[in-house]
DOPASE-600189 format. One record per residue: residue number from 1; residue in three letters; x, y, z of N, C-alpha, C in turn. Coordinates in pm, 1 decimal. Layout:
BEGIN
R_NUM_ALA_X_Y_Z_X_Y_Z_X_Y_Z
...
***
This chain:
BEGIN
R_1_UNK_-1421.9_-209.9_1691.4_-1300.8_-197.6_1612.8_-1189.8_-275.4_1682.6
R_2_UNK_-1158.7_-366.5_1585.9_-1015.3_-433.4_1680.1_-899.3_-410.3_1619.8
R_3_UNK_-796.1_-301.3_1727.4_-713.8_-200.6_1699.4_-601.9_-309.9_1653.3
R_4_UNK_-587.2_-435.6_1755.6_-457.4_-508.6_1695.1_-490.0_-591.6_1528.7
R_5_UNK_-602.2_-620.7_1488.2_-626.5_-652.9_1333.3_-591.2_-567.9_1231.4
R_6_UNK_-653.0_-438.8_1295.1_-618.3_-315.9_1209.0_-503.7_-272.2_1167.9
R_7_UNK_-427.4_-244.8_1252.3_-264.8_-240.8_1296.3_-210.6_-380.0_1178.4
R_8_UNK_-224.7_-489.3_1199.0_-185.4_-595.2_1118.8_-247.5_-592.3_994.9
R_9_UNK_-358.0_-560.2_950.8_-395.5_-520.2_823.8_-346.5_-364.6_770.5
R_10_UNK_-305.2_-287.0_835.0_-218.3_-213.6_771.1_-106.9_-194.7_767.7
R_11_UNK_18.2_-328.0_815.3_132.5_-330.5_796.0_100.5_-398.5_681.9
R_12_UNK_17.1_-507.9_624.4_35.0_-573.1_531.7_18.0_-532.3_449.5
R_13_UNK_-68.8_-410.6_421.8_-88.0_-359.1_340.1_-56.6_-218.1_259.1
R_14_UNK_-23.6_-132.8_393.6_93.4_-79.5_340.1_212.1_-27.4_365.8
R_15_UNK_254.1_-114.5_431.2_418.9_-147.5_433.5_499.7_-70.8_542.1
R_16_UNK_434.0_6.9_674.1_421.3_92.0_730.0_404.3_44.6_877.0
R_17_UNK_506.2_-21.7_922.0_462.9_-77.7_1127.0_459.0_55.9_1222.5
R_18_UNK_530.3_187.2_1166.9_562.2_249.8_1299.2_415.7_348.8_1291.0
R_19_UNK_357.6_354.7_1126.7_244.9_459.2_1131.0_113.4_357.8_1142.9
R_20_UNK_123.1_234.9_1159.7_-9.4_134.4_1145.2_-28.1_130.4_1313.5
R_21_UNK_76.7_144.0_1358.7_50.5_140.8_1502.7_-51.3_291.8_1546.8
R_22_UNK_-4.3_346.1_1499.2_-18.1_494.9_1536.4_-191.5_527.5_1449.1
R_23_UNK_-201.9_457.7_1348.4_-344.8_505.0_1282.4_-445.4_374.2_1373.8
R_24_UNK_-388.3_269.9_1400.2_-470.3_151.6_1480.2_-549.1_265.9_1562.6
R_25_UNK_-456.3_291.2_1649.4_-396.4_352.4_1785.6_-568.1_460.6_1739.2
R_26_UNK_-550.4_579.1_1640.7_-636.4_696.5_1631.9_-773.7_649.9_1596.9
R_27_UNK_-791.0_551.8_1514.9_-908.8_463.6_1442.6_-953.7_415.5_1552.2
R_28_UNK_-915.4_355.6_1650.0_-968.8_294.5_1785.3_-1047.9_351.2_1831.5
R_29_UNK_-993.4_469.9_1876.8_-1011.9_597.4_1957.2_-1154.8_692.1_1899.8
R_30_UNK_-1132.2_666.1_1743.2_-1258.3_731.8_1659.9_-1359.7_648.5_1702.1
R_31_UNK_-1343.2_521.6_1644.2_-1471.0_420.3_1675.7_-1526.1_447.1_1805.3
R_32_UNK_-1441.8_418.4_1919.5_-1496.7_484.1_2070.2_-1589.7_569.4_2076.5
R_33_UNK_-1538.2_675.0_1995.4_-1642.6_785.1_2079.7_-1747.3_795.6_1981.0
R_34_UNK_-1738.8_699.9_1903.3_-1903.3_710.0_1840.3_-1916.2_816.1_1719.4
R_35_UNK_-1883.9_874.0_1686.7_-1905.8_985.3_1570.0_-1930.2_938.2_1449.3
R_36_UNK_-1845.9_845.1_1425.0_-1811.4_751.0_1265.8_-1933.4_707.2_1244.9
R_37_UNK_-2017.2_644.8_1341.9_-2103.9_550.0_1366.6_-2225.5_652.9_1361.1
R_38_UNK_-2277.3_752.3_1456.4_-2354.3_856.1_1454.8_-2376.3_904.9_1311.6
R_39_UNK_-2223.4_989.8_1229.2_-2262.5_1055.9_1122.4_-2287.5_945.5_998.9
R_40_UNK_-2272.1_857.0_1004.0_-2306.3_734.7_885.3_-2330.9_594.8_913.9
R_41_UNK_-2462.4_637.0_1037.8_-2511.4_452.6_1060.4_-2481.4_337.8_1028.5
R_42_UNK_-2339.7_344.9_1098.4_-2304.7_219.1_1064.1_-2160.4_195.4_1152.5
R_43_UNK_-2110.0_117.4_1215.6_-1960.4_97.2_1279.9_-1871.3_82.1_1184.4
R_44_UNK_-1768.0_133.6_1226.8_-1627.4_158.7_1185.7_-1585.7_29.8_1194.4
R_45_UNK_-1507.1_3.5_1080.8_-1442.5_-143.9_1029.3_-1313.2_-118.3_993.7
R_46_UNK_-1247.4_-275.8_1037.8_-1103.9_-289.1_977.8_-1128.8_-260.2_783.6
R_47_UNK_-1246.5_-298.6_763.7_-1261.5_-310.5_658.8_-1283.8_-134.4_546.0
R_48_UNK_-1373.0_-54.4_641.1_-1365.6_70.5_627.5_-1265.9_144.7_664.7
R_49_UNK_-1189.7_128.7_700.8_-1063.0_182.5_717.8_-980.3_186.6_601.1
R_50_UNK_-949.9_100.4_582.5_-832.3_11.4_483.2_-892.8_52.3_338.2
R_51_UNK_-1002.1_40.1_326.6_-1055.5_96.3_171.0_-1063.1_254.2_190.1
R_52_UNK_-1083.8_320.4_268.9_-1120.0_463.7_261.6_-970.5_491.1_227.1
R_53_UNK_-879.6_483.2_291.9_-711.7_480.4_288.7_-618.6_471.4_162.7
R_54_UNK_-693.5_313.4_94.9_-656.6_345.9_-32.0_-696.4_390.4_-136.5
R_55_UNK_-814.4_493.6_-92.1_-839.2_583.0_-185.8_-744.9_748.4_-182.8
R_56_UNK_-651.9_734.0_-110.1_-604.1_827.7_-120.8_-500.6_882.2_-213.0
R_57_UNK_-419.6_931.2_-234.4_-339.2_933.0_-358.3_-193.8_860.6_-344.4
R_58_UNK_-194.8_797.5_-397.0_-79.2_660.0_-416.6_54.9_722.7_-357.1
R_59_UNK_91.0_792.9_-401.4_210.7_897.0_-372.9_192.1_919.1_-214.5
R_60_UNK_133.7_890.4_-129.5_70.2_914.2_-12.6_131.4_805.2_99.5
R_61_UNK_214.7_874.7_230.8_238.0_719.7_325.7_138.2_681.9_439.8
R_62_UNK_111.8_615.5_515.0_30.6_545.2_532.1_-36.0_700.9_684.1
R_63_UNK_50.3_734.1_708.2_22.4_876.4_827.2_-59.2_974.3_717.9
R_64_UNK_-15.4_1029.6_585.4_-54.3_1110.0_508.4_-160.9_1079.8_425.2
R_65_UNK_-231.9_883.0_438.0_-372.8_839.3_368.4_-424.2_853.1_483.9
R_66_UNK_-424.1_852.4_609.0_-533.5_879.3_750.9_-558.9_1026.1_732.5
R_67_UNK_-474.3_1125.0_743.7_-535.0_1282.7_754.4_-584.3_1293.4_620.1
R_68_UNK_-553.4_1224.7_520.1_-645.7_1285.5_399.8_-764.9_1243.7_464.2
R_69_UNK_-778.6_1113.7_457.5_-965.5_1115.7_452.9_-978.4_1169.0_613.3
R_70_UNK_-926.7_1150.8_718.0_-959.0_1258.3_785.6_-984.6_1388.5_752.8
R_71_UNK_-909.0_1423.1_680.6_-982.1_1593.3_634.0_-1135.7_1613.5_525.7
R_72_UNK_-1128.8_1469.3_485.3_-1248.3_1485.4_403.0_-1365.0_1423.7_475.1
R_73_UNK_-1348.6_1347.4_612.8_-1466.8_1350.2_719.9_-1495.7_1437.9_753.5
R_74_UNK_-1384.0_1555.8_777.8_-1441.2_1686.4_851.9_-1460.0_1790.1_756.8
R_75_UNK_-1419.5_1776.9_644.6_-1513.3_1872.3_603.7_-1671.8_1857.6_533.1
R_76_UNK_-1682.0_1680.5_558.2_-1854.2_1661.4_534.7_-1945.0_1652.6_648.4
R_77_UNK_-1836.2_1619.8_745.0_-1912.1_1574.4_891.7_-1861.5_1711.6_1007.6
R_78_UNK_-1755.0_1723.6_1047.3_-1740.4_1806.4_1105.2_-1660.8_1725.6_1211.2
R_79_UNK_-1574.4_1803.5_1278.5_-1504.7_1667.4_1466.0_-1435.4_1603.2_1409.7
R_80_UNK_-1360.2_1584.0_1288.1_-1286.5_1435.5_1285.4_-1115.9_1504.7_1301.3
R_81_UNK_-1065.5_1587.0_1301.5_-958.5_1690.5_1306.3_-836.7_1615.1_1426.6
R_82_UNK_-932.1_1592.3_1534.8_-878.9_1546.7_1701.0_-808.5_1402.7_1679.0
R_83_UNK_-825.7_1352.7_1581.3_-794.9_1222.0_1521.7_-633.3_1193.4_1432.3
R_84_UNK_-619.2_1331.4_1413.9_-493.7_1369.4_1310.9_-375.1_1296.5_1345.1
R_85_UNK_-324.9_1282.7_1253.0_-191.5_1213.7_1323.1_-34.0_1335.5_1322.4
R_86_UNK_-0.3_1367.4_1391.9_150.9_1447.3_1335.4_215.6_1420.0_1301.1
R_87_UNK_256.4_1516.9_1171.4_365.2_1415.5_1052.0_524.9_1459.3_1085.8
R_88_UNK_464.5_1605.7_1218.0_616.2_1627.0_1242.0_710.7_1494.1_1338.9
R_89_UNK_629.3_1409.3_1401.3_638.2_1330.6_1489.1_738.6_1203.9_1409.1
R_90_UNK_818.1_1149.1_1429.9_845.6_1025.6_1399.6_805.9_883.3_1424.8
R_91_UNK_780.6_883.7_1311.6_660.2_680.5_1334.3_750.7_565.4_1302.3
R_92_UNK_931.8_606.7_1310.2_1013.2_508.8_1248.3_1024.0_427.0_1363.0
R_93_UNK_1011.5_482.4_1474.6_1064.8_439.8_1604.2_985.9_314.4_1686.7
***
């Protein structure tokens, strides 16, 4: 997973530098430890990222499309929770 592509494919896409840093940043970290890869044979992509994301509901900012499908990894897979991002946190900065 290359965290600085990712990061740049999701400012471009959705419009979001302080939370693209911050989902690069968690997506990295997932790919690492292998789980993504384990529960669905296959490595984690800039490309799987970015489509899982915009399946989330439009109304949705770019911190609040990562914990959705984060919540819908863990509740098919289980472990993906540690990945969350906090929305109490500020990503303007």
């Amino acid at each position: 997973m290359d965290r600085q592509e990712l990061e740049r494919t999701l400012c471009e896409t959705f419009d979001d530098a302080g939370a693209a840093a911050l989902v690069a940043r968690q997506a990295g970290d997932m790919a690492d430890g292998g789980q993504f890869d384990a529960d669905f044979d296959g490595e984690l992509t800039v490309d799987t990222v970015v489509e899982n994301l915009q399946d989330a509901p439009p109304k949705y900012t770019l911190a609040e499309r990562w914990n959705w499908w984060l919540g819908a990894l863990d509740l098919s897979h289980g472990g993906y929770t540690r990945f969350r991002i906090r929305l109490d946190v500020d990503t303007e900065s």
